[in-house]
C-alpha positions as CSV (number, residue, x, y, z in Angstrom):
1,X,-4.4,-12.2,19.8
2,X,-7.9,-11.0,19.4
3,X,-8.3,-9.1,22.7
4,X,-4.5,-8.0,22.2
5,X,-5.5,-6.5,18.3
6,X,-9.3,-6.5,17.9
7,X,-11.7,-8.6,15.9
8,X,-11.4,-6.0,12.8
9,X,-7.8,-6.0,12.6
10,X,-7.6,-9.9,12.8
11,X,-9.7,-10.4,10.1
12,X,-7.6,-8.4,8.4
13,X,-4.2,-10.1,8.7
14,X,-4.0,-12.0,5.6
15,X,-4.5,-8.7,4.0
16,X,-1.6,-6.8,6.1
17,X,0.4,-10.5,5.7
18,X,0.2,-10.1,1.9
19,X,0.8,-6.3,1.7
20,X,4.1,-6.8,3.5
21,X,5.3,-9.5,1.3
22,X,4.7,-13.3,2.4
23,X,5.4,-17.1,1.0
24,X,4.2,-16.0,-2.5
25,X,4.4,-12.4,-2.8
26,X,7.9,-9.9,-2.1
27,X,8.0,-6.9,0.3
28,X,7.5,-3.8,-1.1
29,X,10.7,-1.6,-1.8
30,X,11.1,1.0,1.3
31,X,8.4,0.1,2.9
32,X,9.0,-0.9,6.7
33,X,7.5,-3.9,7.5
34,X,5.4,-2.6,10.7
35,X,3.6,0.5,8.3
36,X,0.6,-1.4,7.2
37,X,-0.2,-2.5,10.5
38,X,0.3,0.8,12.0
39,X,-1.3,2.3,9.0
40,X,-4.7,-0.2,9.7
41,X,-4.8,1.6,13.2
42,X,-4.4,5.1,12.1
43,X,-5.6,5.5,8.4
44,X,-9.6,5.1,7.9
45,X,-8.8,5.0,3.9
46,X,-6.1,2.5,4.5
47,X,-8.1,0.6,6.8
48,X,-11.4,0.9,3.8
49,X,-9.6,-0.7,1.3
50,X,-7.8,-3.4,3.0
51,X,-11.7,-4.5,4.0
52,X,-12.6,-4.4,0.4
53,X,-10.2,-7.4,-0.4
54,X,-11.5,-9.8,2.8
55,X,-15.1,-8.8,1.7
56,X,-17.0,-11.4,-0.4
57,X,-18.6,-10.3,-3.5
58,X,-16.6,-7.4,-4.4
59,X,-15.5,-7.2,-8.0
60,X,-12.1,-7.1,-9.8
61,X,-12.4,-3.0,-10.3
62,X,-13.0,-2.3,-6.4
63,X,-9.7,-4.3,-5.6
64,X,-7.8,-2.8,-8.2
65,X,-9.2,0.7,-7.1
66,X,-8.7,-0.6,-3.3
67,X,-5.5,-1.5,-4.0
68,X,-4.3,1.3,-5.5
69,X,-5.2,3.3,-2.6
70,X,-3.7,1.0,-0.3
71,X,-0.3,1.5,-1.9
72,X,-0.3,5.4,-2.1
73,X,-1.0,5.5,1.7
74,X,1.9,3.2,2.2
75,X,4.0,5.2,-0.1
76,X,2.8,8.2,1.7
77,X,0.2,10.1,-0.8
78,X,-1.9,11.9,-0.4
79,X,-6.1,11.9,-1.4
80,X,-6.6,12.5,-4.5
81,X,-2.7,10.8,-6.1
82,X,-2.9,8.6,-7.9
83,X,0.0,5.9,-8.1
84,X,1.1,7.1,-11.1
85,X,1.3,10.6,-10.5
86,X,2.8,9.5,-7.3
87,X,5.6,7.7,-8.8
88,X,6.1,10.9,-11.3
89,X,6.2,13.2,-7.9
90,X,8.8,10.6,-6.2
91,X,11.0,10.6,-9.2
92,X,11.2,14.3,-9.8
93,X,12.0,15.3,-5.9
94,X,14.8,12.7,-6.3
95,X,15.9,13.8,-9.4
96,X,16.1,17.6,-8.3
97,X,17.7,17.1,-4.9
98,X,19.9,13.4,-5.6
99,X,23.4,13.9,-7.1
100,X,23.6,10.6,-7.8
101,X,21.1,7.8,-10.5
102,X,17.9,7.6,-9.3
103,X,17.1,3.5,-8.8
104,X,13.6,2.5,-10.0
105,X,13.3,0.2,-7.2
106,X,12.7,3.3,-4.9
107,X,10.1,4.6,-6.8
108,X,6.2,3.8,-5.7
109,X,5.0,0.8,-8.1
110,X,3.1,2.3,-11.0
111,X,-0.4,1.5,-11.4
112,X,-0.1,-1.5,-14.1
113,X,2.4,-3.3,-11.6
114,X,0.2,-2.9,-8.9
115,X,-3.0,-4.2,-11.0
């Protein structure tokens, strides 16, 4: 598996195994279940901060930052979003070109769920 992946990416895989939902923690809402490890190949900020949360010593503000910008690569944002905004941007396009109720589930988390 190591020659097949690479040493960085294995050490990696409880990361990508939590970020796509596992025993103790759900998939994310439209989010297919093979992104974050094609995302870990292609995306140097995605790939960043899924190192910051299986690096030792790094404190509770640079996972929380980490995994912010984990999830609005996954939901597809761009540098500089912020969930938040994010989730605003996802809501409006839906509600401007959806004839039908928007569900919340589709929406990117906001940033207090995700903390």
């Amino acid at each position: 598996m190591k020659t097949r992946l690479g040493s960085l990416i294995c050490h990696l895989l409880p990361f990508l195994h939590a970020i796509n939902g596992c025993d103790t923690t759900s998939r994310l809402f439209g989010v297919a279940k093979g992104l974050p490890l094609k995302k870990i190949k292609t995306d140097a900020d995605f790939k960043t901060a899924a190192e910051t949360f299986c690096t030792k010593g790094k404190t509770t503000a640079d996972v929380i930052a980490s995994g912010e910008k984990a999830l609005i690569s996954l939901y597809g944002g761009r540098a500089g979003d912020t969930l938040d905004m994010l989730r605003y941007k996802r809501f409006w396009e839906k509600v401007t070109s959806s004839i039908s109720t928007v569900q919340v589930r589709s929406l990117p988390p906001t940033s207090a769920a995700a903390k």
